[in-house]
N, C-alpha and C positions, 0 to 999 in steps of 0.2 A: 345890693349891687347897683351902682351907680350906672347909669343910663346913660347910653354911649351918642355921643353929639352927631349929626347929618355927614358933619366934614371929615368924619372918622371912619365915616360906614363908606362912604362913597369918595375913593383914593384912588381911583382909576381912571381921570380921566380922560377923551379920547385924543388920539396922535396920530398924525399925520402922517408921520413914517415908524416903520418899525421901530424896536429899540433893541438891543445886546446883538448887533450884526458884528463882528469882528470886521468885513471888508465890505462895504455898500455897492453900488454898481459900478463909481469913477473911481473906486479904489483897488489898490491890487496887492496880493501879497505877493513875498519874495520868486524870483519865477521858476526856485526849486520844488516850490510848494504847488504856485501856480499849476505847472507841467503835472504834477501828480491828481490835482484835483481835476484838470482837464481832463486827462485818463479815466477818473473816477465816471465822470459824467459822460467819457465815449463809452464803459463799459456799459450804463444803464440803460444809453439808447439803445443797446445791442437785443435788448427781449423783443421791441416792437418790430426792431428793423428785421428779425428772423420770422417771428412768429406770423405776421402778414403772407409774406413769401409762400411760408409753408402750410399756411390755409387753403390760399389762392393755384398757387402751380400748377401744384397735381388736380386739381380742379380742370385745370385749362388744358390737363395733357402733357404736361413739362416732367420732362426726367431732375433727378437730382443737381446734373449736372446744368441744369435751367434753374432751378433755384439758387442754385451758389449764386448763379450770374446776376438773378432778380434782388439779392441782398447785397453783391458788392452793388449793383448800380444804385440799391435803394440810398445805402450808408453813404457814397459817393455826394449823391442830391443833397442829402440833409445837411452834411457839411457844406458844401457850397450854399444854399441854400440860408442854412444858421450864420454862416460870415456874412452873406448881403444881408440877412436883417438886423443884426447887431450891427452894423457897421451902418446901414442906408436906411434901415427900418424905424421901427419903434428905438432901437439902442438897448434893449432890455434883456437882458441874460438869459436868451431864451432857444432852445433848440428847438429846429424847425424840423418835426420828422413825419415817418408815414400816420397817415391816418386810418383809424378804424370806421371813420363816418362811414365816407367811400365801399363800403361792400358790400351795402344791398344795390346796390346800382352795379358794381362793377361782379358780382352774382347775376345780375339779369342778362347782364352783357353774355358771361359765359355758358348761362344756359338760354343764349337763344337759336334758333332753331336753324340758320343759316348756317350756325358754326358747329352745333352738334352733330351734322350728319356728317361733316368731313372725318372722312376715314383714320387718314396718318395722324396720330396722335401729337406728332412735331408738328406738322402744317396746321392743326387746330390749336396748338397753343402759340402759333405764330401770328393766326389768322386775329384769334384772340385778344392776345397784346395789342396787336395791332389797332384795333378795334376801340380798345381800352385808352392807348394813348390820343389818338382821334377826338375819342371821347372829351378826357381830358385838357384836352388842346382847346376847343372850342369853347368849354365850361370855365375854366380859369380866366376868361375875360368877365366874368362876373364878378371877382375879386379883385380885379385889375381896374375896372371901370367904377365900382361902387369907393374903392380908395383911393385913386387920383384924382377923381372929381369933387372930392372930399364929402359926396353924399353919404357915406355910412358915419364922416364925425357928423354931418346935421342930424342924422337918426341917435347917435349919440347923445344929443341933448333930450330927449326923451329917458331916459336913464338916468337915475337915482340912486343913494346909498341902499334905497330899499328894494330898488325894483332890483340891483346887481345884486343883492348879497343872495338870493335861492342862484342866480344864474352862474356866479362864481363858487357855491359850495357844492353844487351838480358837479361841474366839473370835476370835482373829486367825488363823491359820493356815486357819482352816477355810471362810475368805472367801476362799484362794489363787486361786478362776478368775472372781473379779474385776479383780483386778490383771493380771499381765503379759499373760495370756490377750487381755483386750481391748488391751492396748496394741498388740501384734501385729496387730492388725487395720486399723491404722493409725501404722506406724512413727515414719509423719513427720515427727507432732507428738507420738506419745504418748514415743517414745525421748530427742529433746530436752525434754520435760517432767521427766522424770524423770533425768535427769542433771542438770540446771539444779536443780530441787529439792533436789538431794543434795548438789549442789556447794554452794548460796545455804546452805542450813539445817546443813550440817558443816563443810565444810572453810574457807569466809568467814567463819563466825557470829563469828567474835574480830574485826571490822571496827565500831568505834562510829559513831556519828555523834550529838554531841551526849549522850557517856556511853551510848548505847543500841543497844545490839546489834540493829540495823537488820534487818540481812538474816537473823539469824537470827529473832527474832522474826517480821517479817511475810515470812520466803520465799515463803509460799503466794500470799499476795498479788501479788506480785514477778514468781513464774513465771507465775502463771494470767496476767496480765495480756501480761506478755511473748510466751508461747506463743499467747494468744487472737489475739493482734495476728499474730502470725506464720503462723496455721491460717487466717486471713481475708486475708491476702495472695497467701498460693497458691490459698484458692478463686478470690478475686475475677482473679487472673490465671490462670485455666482449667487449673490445675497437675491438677485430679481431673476433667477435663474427658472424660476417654476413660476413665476405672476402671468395676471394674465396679459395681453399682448399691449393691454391701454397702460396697464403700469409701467412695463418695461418702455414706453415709450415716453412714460414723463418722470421716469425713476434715473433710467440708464445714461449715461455719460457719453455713449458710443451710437446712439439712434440718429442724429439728426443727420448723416451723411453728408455732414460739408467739407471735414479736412480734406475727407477722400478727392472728393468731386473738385473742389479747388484751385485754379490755377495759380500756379506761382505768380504770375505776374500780369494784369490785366487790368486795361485803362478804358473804363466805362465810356463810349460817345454817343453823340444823338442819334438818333434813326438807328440802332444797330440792331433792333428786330425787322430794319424795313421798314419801309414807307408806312403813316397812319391810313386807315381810314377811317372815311366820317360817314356818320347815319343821325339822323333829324332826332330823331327818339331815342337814343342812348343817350346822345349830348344834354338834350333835355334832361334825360332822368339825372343827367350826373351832376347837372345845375344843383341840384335839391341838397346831395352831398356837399359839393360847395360852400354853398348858403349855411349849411349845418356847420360846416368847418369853420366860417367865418363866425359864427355866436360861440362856439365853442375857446376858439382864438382868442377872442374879445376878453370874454371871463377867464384867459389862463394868463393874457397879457395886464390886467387889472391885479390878481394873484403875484407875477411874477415881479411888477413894479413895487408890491410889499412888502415880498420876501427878499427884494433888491436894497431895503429900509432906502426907495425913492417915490416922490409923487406920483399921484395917478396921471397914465400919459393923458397929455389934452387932446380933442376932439381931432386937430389937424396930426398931431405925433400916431394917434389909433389910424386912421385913415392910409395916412403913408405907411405904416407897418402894413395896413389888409393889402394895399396897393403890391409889396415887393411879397408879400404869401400867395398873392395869385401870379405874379412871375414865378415863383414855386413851385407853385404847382404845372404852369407852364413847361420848365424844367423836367419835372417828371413826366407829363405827355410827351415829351421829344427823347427821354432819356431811354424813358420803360421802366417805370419802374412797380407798376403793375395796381398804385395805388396813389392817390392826393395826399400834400402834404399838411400839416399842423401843428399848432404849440405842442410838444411832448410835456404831457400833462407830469410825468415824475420826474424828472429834470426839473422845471420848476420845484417842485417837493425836497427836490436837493439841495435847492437852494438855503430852504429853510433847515432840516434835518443838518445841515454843515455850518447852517451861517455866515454864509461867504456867498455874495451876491454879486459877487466881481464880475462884467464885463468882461475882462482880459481872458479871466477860466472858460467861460465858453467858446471864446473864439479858438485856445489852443486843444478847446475838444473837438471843434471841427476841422482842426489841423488834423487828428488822431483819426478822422473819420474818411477823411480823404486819401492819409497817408493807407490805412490799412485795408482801405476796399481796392486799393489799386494793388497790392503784396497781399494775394490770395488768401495764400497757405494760412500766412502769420492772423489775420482778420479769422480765417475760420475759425481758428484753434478758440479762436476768444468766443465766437459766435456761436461754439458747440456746449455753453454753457445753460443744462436743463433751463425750460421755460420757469420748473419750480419755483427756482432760485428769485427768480425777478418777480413773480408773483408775492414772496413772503416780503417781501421789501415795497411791494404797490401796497401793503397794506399799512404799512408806513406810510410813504408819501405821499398818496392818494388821500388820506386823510390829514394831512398836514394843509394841502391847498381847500380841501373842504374847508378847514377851520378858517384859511385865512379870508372865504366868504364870508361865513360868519361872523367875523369881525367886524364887518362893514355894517352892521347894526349899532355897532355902537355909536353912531355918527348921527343915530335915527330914534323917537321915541319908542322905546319899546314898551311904554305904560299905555300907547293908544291904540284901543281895541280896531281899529282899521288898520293899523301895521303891522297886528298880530293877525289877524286874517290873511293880511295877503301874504305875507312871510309864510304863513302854516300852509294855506294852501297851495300857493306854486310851490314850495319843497316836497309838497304830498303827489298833487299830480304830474309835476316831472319826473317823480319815480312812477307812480303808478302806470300814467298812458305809455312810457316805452314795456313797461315790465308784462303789460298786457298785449302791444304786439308782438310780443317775442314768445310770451305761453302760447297766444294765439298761431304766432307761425309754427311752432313745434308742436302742435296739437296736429291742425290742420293742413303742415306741410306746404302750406303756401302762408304771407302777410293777410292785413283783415284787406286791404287793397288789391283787390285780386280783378280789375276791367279788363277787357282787351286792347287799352291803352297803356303800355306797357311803361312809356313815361312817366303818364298818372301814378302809377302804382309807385314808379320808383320816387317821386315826389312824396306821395304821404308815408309813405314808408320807412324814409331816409329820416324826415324829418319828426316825425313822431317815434320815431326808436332811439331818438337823440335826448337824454334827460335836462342836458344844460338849454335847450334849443325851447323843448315843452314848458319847460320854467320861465324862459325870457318871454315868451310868447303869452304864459298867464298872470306873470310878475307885471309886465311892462303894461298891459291893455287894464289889470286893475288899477295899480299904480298911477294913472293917467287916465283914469276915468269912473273912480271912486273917491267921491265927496274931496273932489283936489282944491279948491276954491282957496281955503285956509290950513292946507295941511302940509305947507313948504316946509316948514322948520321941523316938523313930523319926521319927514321923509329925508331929509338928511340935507334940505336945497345948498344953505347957506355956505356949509360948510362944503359939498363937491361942485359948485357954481363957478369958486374962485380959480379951480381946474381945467376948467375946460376951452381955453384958451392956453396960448402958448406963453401970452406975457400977463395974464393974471398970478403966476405966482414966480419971486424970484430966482426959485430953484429950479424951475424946467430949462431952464439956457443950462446949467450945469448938467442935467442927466440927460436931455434931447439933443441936444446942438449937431449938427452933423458935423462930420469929421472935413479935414483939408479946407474947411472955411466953405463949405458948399453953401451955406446956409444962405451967403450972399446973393447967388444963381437962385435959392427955392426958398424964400423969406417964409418966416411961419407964422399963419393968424392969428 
């Protein structure tokens, strides 16, 4: 057998932008398709934007009919929120929704002790909120001030193909007990979701109808709808009739009590829990969340400019996006929405799993988002779909933005036994130290940060339960201080150098440029 040549073995290689995207970021399909896939992508935000809510609430003392209210205002912000960043921000196909950082800080808030002895269970989840948004208020000038001042693109330039590829494949990986975790909780519908998924969006997607890759495109649509129908057949004929109280609650069709609760018609404003207030040591701890949101963002904004098949944003485009994420969050301390905003890590995942990295689709999902948290009822109906369902599909997508970490090695030598160390071990301990304070809390019922600094605690807490956060933090310190002298071309320099400026490469004016000619008002470095 004849011996196969170097240039035969190695046909891969590396690019700059994705390749087989049907629509990139400044392209757009027909806007019948568009509006569909918009839909696609308000339906997906709909796990996080419920599932938050109904952790926290009843937490705080909030009857049902206070959760409706905490999800339409959440779904309200993020649509607002997703237009100013695609529109003022980064420009990159990216939904801006609640975040999971935010809840060991905003857990400390609700069990502290000024607000647990309050009696009325409404005036404690008033006093609460209130508390929260205060919180909120204060902290969001740290993503405000680190992105205008464009200090977070100069921190930028410490960042490598090598040091981001653990911090953007956490990102997905680091959401793993999202996924299969909850599907297990409910086989019955969460195991056929996710195989029908798999099947509808890979192995059919070469099925047109009408020149148009039907099922691949809209599979999500496809299955949720399929599976919803299927998950309300067996409640309504008593199939979870005899479970115990935790299945019926992630089996049943009918538990989540929102159509009920619902108002027909209601238009989320600021202050409508009342006036914030402010305390020195919530605000602090909630800084930490923050900080956590803003590395998390980073590595989902690097992801979503790939799966957009556009360059990676440059130092000043990342800055001005963190800049309009801490107006965001802003937004939500004034709104209430009970939680800090961030990149919605499976929406990016969308991106890639449809191939359509359009621009245009996300902003008419944040049409969808606005439209339906203000039309109560119509927003429920959608939003009473089991948490199952969105977990069999995080195990899709959450693993599609992993990979798209991953990839960023190829820009990097992966024959040098120093980039194989640092690559193995920040992906090892950014799983490991969050997964160790979380055994640790559920052992011990409290974090391993347990001082009478209640701050403190929410600082190490926040940020060490954060897998993408732990990564950049071991990635970035080896990377930039192991034997770097001669190890540019290693680490990926040459080729992400040319990026990190706005006019080092000719294609950033096509995918960043601000809209209405602003660009002239805020010139980019």
């Amino acid at each position: 057998m004849a011996e196969a040549k170097i240039e035969e073995i190695v046909h891969h290689p590396p690019m700059d932008q994705l390749q087989g995207f049907e629509y990139c970021i400044d392209s757009n399909p027909s806007w019948g398709e568009a509006i569909a896939l918009g839909f696609q992508h308000y339906i997906l935000s709909l796990g996080t934007a419920v599932i938050i809510p109904s952790l926290l609430v009843p937490r705080m003392g909030g009857t049902d009919d206070d959760k409706v209210r905490v999800v339409q205002t959440l779904l309200f912000v993020t649509g607002i929120n997703t237009l100013l960043q695609t529109l003022f921000g980064t420009r990159l196909p990216t939904v801006i929704g609640g975040s999971f950082a935010f809840l060991v800080p905003i857990v400390s808030i609700i069990h502290d002790s000024s607000l647990t002895q309050i009696v009325d269970n409404h005036q404690r989840f008033l006093q609460t909120m209130r508390a929260i948004q205060g919180a909120l208020i204060v902290s969001s000038s740290i993503q405000i001030i680190l992105g205008y001042s464009q200090l977070w693109g100069i921190c930028s330039r410490f960042f490598s193909p090598l040091g981001m590829a653990p911090v953007v494949a956490l990102v997905g990986f680091g959401l793993f007990d999202r996924g299969f975790p909850v599907v297990g909780r409910c086989v019955e519908i969460g195991l056929p979701m996710l195989v029908l998924y798999v099947a509808l969006s890979q192995y059919l997607k070469h099925i047109l109808v009408k020149h148009l890759p039907i099922l691949e495109r809209f599979s999500l649509l496809i299955s949720i709808a399929l599976v919803w129908t299927y998950a309300h057949i067996l409640t309504a004929s008593g199939a979870f009739k005899h479970s115990t109280e935790a299945t019926q609650f992630n089996c049943r069709t009918d538990r989540a009590n929102l159509i009920s609760s619902a108002p027909w018609i209601k238009i989320p404003y600021p202050l409508q829990w009342g006036a914030p207030t402010f305390d020195a040591g919530q605000s602090f701890g909630m800084m930490a969340a923050v900080f956590v949101s803003l590395i998390e963002s980073t590595g989902a904004y690097k992801a979503a400019a790939r799966l957009a098949s556009a360059t990676p944003p440059p130092a000043h485009v990342l800055s001005r996006g963190i800049g309009w994420q801490g107006i965001g969050i802003l937004l939500a301390g004034l709104f209430g929405t009970a939680t800090g905003s961030t990149v919605s890590v499976e929406n990016v995942g969308l991106l890639g799993s449809t191939r359509v990295g359009s621009r245009r689709v996300i902003q008419i999902s944040a049409g969808f988002m606005i439209f339906f948290s203000i039309l109560g009822k119509f927003g429920a109906l959608f939003a009473s779909i089991p948490f199952t369902i969105f977990a069999a599909v995080y195990c899709v997508l959450f693993g599609i933005v992993a990979a798209v970490g991953l990839s960023f090695l190829q820009f990097t030598n992966m024959n040098s036994m120093r980039n194989l160390f640092i690559t193995g071990v920040s992906i090892f301990l950014g799983l490991s130290i969050p997964e160790y304070f979380f055994s640790y809390t559920l052992g011990a019922q409290h974090a391993p940060a347990n001082t009478r600094a209640g701050w403190f605690n929410d600082y190490i807490n926040a940020i060490f339960s954060s897998p993408p956060t732990a990564a950049l933090i071991v990635a970035v310190f080896l990377d930039n201080t192991l034997d770097v002298k001669d190890a540019a071309r290693d680490r990926g320099m040459p080729w992400w150098v040319r990026f990190r400026t706005f006019k080092g490469d000719s294609r950033n004016e096509e995918f960043y440029t601000l809209p209405f000619n602003l660009n002239r008002f805020f010139p980019p470095s």
